[in-house]
Phi, psi and omega in degrees: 000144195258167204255036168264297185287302177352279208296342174282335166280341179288324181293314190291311182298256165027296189295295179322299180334279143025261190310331185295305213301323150356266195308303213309282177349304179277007186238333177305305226244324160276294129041275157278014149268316179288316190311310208288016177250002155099346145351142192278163209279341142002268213290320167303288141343304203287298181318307184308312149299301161306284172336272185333284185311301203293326171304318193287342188287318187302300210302311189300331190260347171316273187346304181307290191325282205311314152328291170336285168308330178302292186312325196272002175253000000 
């Protein structure tokens, strides 16, 4: 493998991490928000996942955006 891709794959791995922690965060932080309206625990969970998934859907998709905007300028 040559080693400009290693290091780009290594960057990408890096990029990810980056986004779990993100989303984790962000999912925490919706979590404690859905828990303190007094709601089942349900409810929580599920919100908490949404957040999570919806950050992470975000993070995955910067990268595209911004290439993207680059190519059109």
């Amino acid at each position: 493998m040559p080693e400009s891709t290693a290091r780009s794959g290594h960057t990408w791995q890096l990029w990810l991490a980056l986004y779990v922690a993100c989303s984790m965060v962000v999912g925490l932080f919706v979590s404690l928000l859905v828990l303190r309206s007094g709601v089942d625990t349900t409810d929580v969970v599920l919100a908490g996942g949404g957040g999570f998934a919806t950050s992470f859907a975000l993070c995955l998709a910067l990268p595209a955006a911004v290439r993207e905007l680059k190519r059109q300028s």
